[in-house]
N, C-alpha and C positions, 0 to 999 in steps of 0.2 A: 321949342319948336319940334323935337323928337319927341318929345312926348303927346306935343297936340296933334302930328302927324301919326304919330299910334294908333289914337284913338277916332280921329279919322279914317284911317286904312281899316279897323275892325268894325267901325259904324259902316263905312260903304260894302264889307262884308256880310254884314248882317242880311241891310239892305237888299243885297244881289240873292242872298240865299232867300229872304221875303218873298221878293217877287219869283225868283223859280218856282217856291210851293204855289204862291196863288195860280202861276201858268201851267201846270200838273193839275191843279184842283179844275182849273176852267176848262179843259180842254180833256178829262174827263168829266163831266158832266156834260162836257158838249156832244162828246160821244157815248155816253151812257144812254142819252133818251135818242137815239138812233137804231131801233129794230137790227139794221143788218151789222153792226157792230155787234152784235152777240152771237158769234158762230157757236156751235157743239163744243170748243175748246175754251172760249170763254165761261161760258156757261157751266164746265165743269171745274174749271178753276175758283168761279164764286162761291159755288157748293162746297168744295172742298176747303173753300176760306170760313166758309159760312161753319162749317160744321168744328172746325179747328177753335175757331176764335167765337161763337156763340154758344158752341152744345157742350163743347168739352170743359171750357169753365164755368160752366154751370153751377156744380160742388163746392168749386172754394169761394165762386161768387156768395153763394148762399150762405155757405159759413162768415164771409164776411160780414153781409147782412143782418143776421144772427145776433152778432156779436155784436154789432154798431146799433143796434138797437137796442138790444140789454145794456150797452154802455151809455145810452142817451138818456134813457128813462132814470136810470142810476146817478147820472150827474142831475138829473131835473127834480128827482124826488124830493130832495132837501127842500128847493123852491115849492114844488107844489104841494109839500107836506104841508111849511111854514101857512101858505098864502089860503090853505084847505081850498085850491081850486082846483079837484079831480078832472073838470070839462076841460082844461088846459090842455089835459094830455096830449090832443090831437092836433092841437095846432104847434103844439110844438115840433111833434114829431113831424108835418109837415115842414113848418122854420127851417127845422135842420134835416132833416132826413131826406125828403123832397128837393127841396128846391138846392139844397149844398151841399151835401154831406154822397148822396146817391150819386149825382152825376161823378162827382169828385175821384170816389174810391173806384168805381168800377171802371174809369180813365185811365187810371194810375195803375190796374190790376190788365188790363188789355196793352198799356205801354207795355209792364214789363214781361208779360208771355207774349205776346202778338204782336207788338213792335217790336220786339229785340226777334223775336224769329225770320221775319219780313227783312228787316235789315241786313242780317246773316245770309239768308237766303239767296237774295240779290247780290250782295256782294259776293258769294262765293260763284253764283254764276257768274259774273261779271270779268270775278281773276281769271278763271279756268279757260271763260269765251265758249257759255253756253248760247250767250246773250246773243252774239255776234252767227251761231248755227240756227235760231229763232229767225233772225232776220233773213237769212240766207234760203231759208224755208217756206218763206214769204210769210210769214207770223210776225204781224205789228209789236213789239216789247209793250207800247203802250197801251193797248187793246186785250194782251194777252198776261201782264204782269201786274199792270198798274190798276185799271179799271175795277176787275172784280176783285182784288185787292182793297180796293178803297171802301168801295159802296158795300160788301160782305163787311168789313171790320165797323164802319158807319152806324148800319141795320142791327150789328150783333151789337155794340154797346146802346142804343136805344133799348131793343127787346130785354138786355142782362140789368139794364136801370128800370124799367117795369118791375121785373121780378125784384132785384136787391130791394126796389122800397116796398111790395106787398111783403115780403119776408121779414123786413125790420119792423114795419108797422107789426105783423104778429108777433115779432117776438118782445115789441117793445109796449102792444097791450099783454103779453100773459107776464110781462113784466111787471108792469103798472099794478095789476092785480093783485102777486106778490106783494108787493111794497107801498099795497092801499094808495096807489096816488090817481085809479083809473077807476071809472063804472065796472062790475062785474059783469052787466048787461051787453051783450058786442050790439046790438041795434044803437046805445047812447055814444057808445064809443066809434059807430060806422058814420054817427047822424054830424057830430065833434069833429070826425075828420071832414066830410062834406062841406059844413060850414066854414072850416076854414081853406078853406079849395080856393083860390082866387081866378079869373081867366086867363091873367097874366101866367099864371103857374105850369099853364100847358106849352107857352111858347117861350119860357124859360126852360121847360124838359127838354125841349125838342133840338133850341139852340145849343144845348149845354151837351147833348149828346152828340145830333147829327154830325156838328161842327167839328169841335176835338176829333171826333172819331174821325172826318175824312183828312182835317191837319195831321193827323199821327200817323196815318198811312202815307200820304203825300212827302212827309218829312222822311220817315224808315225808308220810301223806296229811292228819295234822292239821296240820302247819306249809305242805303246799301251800293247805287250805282256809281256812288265816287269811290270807291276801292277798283283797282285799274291794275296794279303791278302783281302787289304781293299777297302772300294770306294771311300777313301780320296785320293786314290794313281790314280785315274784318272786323275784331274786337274793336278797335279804335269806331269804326263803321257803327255797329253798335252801341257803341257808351255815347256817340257824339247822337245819335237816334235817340236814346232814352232819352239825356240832358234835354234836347229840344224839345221833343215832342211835350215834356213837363213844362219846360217852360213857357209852349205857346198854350198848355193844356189851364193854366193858371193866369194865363192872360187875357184867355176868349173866356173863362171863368166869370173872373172882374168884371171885363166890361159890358157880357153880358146882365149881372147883378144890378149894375149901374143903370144902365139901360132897362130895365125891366122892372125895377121896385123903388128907383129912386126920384 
């Protein structure tokens, strides 16, 4: 019985932290398409999110891209040596790069700069009771921390998954080329990825970005706002932000997958 009561107690925790993010994610958005919910302070705060968490990783986004593209073509050559199907190239690179591999790393690359920062943030204003001078000021917490928070981190992993997959696709045809498994010609190679374009493919981008990206903001700012005492309760605030946000970031993954190709 202590045992199945354990596991009950951290099931109905789960649960409770569940429905907190969905009531964070609904209630911005309910205020997001509201005009007067974006004063000069908002408004400068999504900018300032915008430019943190879209402009500034930019460089390593790219380098990652780069690199996952020279690593895809690399693992597929042996196949498309064997099979002599150079036209493969592009739908491959679609397969993985597109539709799994894109959303995936630049999720994972926005947790751990952009969610672990958002986490810490919150929480240290939280210990100190900057939160509590916000409110006293007549400055909404959830208007003024959450909102452009959410929808800035959202927008920027969208537009960084654009760029990561044109970036891989280039590097993953001047790959191809290297290693004879692609057309020399980019028109054969532009026409390869085209055809394998499915319509499903754009509202699996979109899911696999929008989504994760406002769960990981919603998760960082409810695990920065549970630090209350100390400033020990930050890191903790933090590593429990990263763990989550991976784990929901891997589940709306899934079942988006399922849902869209199967």
């Amino acid at each position: 019985m202590s045992l199945l009561g354990t596991i009950g107690r951290k099931t109905l925790d789960q649960l409770h932290s569940a429905v907190q993010v969905f009531a964070v994610l609904g209630s911005i958005l309910l205020q997001a398409r509201r005009p007067r919910h974006w004063p000069r302070t908002t408004r400068s705060v999504f900018a300032r999110q915008l430019l943190f968490t879209g402009v500034e990783a930019l460089p390593f986004v790219t380098l990652v891209a780069l690199l996952a593209g020279v690593s895809v073509v690399a693992q597929a050559q042996v196949w498309l040596g064997r099979l002599g199907q150079s036209g493969m190239l592009g739908p491959v690179l679609i397969a993985v790069i597109l539709r799994e591999v894109a959303p995936l790393l630049v999720n994972v690359v926005i947790i751990g700069r952009s969610g672990t920062a958002i986490a810490v943030e919150l929480a240290n204003m939280h210990v100190f009771g900057e939160i509590r001078v916000l409110e006293s000021q007549g400055l909404d917490p959830l208007l003024y921390l959450a909102m452009p928070r959410a929808l800035a981190m959202a927008l920027s992993v969208f537009c960084l998954t654009i760029w990561f997959t044109l970036a891989a696709f280039a590097s993953g045809y001047a790959c191809g080329i290297l290693f004879g498994a692609g057309a020399a010609d980019p028109m054969v190679f532009a026409d390869a990825v085209l055809k394998g374009l499915r319509p499903a493919d754009l509202g699996n981008l979109l899911a696999k970005t929008l989504l994760p990206g406002l769960f990981t903001a919603a998760i960082c700012i409810l695990e920065g706002l549970r630090a209350r005492y100390s400033i020990t309760e930050v890191p903790q605030a933090a590593t429990r932000a990263v763990v989550r946000s991976i784990a929901a970031l891997f589940i709306l993954s899934a079942v988006v997958s399922v849902l869209t190709y199967v």
